[in-house]
C-alpha positions in Angstrom: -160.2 207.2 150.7 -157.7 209.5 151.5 -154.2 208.9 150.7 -151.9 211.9 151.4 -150.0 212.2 154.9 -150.4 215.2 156.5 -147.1 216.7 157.5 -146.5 215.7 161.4 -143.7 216.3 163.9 -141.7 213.8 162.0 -141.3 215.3 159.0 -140.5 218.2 160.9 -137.7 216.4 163.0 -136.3 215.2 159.9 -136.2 217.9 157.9 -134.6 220.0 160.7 -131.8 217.0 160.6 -131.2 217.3 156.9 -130.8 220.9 157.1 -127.3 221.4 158.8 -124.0 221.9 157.6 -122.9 218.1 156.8 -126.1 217.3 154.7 -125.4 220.4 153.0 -121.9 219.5 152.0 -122.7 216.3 151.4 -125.0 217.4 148.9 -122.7 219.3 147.0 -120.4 217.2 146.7 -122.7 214.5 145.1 -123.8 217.5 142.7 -120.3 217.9 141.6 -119.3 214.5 141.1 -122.4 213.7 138.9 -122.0 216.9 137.1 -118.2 215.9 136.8 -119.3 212.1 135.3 -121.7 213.4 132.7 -119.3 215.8 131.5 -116.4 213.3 131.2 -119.4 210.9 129.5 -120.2 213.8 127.0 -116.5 214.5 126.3 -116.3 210.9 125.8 -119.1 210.6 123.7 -118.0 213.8 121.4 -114.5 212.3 121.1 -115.7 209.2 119.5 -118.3 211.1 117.2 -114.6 213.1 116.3 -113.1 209.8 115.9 -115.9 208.2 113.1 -116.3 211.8 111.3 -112.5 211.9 110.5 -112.4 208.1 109.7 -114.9 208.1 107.2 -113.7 211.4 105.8 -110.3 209.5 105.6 -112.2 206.8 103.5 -114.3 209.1 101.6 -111.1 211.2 100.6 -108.9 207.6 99.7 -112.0 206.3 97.8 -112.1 209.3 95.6 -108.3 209.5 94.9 -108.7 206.1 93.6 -111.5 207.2 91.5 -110.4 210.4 90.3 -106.6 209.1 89.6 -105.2 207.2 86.6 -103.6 204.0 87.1 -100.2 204.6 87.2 -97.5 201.8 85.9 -96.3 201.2 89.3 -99.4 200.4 91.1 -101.4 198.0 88.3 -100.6 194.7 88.5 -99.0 193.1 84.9 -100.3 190.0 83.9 -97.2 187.5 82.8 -97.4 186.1 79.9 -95.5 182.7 80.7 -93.8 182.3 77.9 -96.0 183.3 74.8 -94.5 184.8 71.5 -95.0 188.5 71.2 -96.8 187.9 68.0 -99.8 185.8 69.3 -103.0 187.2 69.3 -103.4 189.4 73.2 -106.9 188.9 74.7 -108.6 192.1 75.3 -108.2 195.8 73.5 -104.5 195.6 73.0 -102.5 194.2 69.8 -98.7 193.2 69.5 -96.3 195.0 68.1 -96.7 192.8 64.7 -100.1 193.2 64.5 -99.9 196.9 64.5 -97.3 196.9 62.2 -99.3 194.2 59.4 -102.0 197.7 59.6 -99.5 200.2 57.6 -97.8 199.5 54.2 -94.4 197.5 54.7 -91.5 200.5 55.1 -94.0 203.5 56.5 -93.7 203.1 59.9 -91.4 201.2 62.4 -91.3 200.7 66.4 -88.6 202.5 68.2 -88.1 203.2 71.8 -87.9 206.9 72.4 -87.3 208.3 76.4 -87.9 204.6 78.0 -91.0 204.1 76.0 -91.9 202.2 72.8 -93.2 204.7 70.1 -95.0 203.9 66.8 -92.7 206.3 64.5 -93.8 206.9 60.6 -91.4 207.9 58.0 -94.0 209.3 56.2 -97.2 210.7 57.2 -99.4 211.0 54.3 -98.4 207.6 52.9 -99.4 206.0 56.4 -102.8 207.5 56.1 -103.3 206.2 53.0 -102.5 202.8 53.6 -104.1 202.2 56.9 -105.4 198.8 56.5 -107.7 198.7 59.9 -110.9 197.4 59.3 -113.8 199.9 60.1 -116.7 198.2 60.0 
């Protein structure tokens, strides 16, 4: 069974029709206003690609200054101590003042706040080294 037309005086009617001026321009016109709609799509498209590259270099960037960076003072949070003495024992890897004192012989060494900041001073050196009482074991 044969399926294909064979081209008749109608398909030569019509495509003498489609084949003057207005078709022509009409044609055209639809050319350039797809053309114009996937270009504004691809714009579109690249803009927002843009948009996610710079946000997660943004993140990428803050993440590793907050890695990379010390803590500063200003930006750690300082746990209050509600009302404890400064010689009870402090949770964690720090001592009190007292404590560190009780690790040098009694006149070596004193606290004293130098520039803003509490220093451990010695008055003598050799006789602090000598009497460090930290346990090593």
């Amino acid at each position: 069974m044969k399926k294909d037309r064979e081209p008749n005086d109608v398909d030569g009617l019509l495509n003498a029709v489609l084949t003057d001026d207005d078709w022509r321009a009409l044609n055209f016109s639809l050319r350039r206003e797809a053309l114009a709609a996937v270009g504004a799509a691809r714009r579109r498209r690249r803009l927002l690609l843009c948009l996610g590259q710079v946000a997660c270099a943004a993140a990428l960037l803050i993440g590793a200054g907050r890695w990379l960076l010390p803590a500063t003072p200003g930006n750690v949070p300082v746990p209050e101590t509600s009302g404890r003495s400064v010689s009870a024992r402090t949770e964690g890897p720090f001592i009190s003042e007292e404590e560190m004192l009780a690790m040098f012989p009694p006149g070596s060494c004193v606290v004293a706040e130098v520039n803003g900041q509490k220093t451990l001073l010695f008055f003598d050196a050799k006789k602090a080294e000598e009497g460090f009482a930290w346990n090593r074991q």
